[in-house]
C-alpha positions as CSV (number, residue, x, y, z in Angstrom):
1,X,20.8,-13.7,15.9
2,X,19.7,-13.9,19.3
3,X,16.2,-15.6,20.2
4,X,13.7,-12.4,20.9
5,X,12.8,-12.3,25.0
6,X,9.4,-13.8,25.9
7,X,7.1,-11.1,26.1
8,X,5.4,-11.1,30.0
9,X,1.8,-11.7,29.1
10,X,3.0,-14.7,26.4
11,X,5.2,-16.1,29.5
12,X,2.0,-16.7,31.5
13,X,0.1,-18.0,29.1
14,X,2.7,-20.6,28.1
15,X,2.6,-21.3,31.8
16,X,-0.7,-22.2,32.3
17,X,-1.0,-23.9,28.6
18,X,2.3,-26.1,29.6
19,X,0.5,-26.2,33.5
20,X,4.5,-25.6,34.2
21,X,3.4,-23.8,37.1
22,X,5.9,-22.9,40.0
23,X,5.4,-21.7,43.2
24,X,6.5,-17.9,43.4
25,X,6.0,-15.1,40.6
26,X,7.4,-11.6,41.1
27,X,5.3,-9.9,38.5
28,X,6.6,-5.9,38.1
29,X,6.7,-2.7,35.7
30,X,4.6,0.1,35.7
31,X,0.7,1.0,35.4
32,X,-2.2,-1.2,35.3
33,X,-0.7,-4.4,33.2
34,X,1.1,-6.2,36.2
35,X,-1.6,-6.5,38.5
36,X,-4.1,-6.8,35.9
37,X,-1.7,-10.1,34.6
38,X,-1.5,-11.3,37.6
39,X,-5.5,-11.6,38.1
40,X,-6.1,-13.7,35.1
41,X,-3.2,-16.0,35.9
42,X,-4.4,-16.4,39.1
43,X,-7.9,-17.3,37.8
44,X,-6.2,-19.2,34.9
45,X,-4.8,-21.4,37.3
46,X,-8.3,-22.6,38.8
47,X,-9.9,-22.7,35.4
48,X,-11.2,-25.9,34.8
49,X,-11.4,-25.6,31.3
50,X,-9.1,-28.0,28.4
51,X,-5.4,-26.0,29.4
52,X,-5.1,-26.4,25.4
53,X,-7.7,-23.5,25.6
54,X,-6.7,-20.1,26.7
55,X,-7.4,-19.8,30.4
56,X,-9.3,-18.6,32.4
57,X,-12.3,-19.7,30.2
58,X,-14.9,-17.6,31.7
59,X,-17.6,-20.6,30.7
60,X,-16.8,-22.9,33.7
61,X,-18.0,-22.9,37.1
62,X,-14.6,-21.8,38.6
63,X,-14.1,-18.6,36.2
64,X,-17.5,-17.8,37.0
65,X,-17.1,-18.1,40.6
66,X,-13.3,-16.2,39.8
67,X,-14.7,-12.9,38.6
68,X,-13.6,-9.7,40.9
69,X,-16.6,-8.7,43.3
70,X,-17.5,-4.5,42.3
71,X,-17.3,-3.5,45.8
72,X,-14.8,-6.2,47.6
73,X,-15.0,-5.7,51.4
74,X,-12.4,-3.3,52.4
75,X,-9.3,-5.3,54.7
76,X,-9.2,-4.3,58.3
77,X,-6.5,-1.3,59.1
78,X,-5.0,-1.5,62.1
79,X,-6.5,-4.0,65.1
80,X,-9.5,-3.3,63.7
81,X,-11.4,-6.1,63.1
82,X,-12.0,-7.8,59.9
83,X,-10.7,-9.8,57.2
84,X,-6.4,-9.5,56.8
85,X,-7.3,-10.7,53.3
86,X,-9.9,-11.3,51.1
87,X,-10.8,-14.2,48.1
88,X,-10.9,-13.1,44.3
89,X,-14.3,-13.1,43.8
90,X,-15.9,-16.1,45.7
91,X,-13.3,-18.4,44.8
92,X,-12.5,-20.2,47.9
93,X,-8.8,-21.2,46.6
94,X,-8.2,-17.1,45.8
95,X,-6.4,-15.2,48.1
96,X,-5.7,-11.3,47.8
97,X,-4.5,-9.1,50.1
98,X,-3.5,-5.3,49.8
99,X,-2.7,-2.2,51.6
100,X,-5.8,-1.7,53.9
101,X,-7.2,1.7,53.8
102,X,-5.4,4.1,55.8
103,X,-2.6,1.9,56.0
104,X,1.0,2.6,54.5
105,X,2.5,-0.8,55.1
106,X,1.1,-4.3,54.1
107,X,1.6,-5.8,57.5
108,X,3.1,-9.4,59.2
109,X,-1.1,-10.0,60.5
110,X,-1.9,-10.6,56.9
111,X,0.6,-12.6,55.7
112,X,0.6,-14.9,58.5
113,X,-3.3,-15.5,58.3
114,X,-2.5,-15.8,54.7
115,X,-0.1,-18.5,55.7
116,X,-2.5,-20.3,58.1
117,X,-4.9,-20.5,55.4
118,X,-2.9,-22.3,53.1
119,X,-1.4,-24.5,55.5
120,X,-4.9,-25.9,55.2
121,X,-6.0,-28.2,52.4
122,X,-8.0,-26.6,49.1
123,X,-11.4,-26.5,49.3
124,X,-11.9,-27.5,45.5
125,X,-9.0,-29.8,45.7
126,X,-7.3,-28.4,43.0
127,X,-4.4,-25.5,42.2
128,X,-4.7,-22.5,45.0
129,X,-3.0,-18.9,44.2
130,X,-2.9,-15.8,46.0
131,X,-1.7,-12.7,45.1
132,X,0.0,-9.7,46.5
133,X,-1.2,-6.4,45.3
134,X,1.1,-4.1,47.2
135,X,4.4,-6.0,47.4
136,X,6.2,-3.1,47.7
137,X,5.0,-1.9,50.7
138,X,5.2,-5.2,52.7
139,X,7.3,-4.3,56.3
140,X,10.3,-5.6,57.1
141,X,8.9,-8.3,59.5
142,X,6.1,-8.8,57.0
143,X,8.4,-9.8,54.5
144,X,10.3,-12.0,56.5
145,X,7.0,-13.8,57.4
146,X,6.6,-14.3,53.7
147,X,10.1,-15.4,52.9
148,X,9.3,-18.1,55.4
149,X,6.1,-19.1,53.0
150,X,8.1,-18.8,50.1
151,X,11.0,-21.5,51.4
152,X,8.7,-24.4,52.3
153,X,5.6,-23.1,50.0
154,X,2.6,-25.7,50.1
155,X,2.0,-28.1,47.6
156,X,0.0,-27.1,44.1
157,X,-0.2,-23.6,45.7
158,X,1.7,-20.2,43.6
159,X,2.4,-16.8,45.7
160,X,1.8,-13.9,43.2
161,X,3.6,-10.8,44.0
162,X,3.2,-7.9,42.1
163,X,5.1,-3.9,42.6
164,X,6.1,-2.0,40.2
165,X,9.9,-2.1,41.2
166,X,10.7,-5.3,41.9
167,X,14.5,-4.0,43.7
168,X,12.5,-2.4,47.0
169,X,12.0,-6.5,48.0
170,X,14.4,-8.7,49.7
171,X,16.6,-10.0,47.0
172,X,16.0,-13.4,48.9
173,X,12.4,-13.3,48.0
174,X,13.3,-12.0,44.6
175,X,15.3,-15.4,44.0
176,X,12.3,-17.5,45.2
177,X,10.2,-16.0,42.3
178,X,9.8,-16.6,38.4
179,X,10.3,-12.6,37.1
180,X,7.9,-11.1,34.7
181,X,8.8,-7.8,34.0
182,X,6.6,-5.6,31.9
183,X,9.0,-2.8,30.1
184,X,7.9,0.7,30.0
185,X,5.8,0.4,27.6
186,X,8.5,0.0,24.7
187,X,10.6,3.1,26.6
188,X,12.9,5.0,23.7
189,X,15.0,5.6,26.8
190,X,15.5,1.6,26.7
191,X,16.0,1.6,23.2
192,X,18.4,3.8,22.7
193,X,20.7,2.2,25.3
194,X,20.0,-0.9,23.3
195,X,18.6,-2.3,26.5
196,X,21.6,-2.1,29.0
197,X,20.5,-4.2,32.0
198,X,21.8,-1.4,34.0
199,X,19.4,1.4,32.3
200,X,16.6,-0.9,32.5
201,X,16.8,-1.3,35.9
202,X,16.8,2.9,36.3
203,X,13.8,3.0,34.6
204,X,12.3,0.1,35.9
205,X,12.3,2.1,39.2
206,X,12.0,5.6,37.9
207,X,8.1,3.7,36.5
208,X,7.2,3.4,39.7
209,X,8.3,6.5,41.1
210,X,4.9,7.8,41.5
211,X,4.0,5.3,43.8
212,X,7.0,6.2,46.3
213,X,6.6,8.1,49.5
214,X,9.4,10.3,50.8
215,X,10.5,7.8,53.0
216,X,11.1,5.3,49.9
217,X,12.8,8.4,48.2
218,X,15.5,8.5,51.0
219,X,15.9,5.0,51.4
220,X,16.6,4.9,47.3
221,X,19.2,7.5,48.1
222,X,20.5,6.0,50.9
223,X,22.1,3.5,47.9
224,X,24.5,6.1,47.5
225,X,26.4,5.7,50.4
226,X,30.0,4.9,50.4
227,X,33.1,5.7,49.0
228,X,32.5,8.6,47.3
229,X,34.3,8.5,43.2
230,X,32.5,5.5,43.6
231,X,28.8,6.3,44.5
232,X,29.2,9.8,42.4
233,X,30.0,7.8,39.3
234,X,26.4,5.3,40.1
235,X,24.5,8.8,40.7
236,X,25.7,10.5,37.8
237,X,24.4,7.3,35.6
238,X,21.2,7.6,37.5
239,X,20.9,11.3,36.7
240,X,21.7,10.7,33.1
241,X,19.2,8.0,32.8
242,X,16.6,10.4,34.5
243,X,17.3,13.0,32.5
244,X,16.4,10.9,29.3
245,X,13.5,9.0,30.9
246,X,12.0,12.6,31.8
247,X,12.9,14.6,28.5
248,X,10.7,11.7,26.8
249,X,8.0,12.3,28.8
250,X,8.4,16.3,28.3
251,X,8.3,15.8,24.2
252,X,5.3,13.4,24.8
253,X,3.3,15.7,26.5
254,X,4.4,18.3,24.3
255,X,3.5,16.3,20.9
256,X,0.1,16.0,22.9
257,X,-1.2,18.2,24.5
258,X,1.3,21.2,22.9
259,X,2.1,22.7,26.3
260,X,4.5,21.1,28.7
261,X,3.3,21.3,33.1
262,X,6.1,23.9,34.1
263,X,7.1,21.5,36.9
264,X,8.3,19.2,34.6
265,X,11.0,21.3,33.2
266,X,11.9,22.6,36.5
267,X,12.4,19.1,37.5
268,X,14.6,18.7,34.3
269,X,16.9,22.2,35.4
270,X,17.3,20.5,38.9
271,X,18.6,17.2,37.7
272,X,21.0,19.1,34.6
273,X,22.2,21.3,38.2
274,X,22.9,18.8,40.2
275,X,25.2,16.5,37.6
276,X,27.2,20.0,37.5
277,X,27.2,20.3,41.5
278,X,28.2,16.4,41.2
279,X,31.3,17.1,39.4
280,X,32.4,20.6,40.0
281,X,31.8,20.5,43.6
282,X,32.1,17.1,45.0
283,X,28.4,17.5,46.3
284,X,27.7,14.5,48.7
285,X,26.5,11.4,46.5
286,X,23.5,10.6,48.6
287,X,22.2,13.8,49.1
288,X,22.4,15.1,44.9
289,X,20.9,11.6,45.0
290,X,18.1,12.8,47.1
291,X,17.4,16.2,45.9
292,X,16.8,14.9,42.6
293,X,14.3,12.4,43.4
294,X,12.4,14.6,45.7
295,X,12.3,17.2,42.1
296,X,11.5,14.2,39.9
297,X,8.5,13.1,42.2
298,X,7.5,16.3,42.7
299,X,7.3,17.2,39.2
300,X,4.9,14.1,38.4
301,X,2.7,14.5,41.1
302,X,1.5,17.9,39.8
């Protein structure tokens, strides 16, 4: 029988409790248990407290010093000026950046004064981390800037990334990084494809589709493009998968609430319409591609 996979949370901990600790983590899946994971293994890793002893402690003078401000001060948008990142709490060795306000990208400024900072020594001498909120939306220069950090990253120092689809990053910086993946939330989609690597990473990205601009919409279609028995075939499995992960959300709601938001199962139509137009038409890949996901997001956004 095969040996059950390490559940996300239980992977960290083992981490810190082994202090097996690398350098990169790529820590996705959807909602608030990624980000809120990779906070208390970031502040687990200053913790000064026995690493027999589940970390962080919030006893010792680090975890104490570790704890998220209520009202951090925002990041600077723009050329305004201000910080490009900000520490966890007022942990000198904590780093954190994020979107700034009014700003769609997370942008090369802040991960290069990210980079300057840690080319300098620790201030408590110890283990340094800093995380990533919005990996996702780093730009293409910014996340070359980071793939530079992540090939020569300095010593006792870990680079926390966290999105809730890991695919929209470089797949160089995604093989620079330990993966955590958080399912959804034990999906019955997953389950009843006994976990297909292939479904999981459908759903994986339809998690975070709520998060996705347009723009991100077309460049997911834009995966389409090609040959054309070929990228109809990937589509169709994509629509199918959809059409699952949405129908469970539909009987959820449903069994909850005991109405279902009309979008939803106009959304549902669209994507049962465009496997037809798929097959009995030879409707372009990319754009049946498109069209659905602009439905799908639609839908949930209501």
């Amino acid at each position: 029988m095969a040996k059950p996979a390490e559940s996300p949370a239980l992977l960290l901990e083992n981490s810190l409790r082994s202090e097996r600790i690398h350098s990169a983590y790529l820590i996705s899946g959807a909602g608030e248990a990624p980000l809120s994971a990779a906070l208390s293994f970031a502040r687990g890793l200053v913790c000064e407290s026995d690493p027999a002893e589940p970390r962080p402690c919030e006893a010792c003078p680090a975890c104490r010093r570790s704890q998220p401000a209520e009202e951090p001060i925002p990041l600077a948008a723009g050329d305004t000026k201000g910080p490009r990142f900000r520490q966890i709490g007022d942990h000198a060795d904590l780093y954190w950046i994020e979107r700034a306000p009014k700003n769609s990208q997370v942008r090369i400024d802040q991960v290069r004064e990210l980079h300057t900072a840690l080319s300098r020594r620790s201030h408590g001498g110890g283990r340094r981390a800093a995380i990533i909120a919005d990996a996702q939306f780093l730009n293409a220069s910014a996340e070359s800037a980071l793939l530079r950090l992540l090939e020569e990253p300095p010593s006792d120092t870990s680079i926390i990334l966290v999105a809730p689809v890991a695919t929209k990053l470089m797949i160089t910086i995604r093989s620079r990084c330990v993966r955590v993946t958080f399912p959804a939330e034990e999906s019955r989609v997953l389950r009843g494809h006994d976990a297909d690597p292939s479904v999981a990473e459908v759903v994986e990205k339809l998690d975070g589709l709520g998060r996705l601009g347009l723009s991100d919409l077309i460049e997911w279609a834009e995966d389409y493009k090609g040959d054309r028995g070929q990228m109809a075939e990937s589509v169709d499995f994509m629509l199918a998968v959809a059409g699952d992960w949405l129908s469970e959300r539909i009987r959820d709601e449903a069994n909850q609430m005991g109405q279902v938001p009309p979008e939803r199962l106009d959304a549902y139509k669209t994507l049962l319409h465009c496997r037809q137009e798929l097959t009995r038409r030879n409707a372009s890949p990319q754009m049946t591609a498109e069209r659905s996901l602009f439905a799908l997001r639609s839908a949930l956004s209501r």
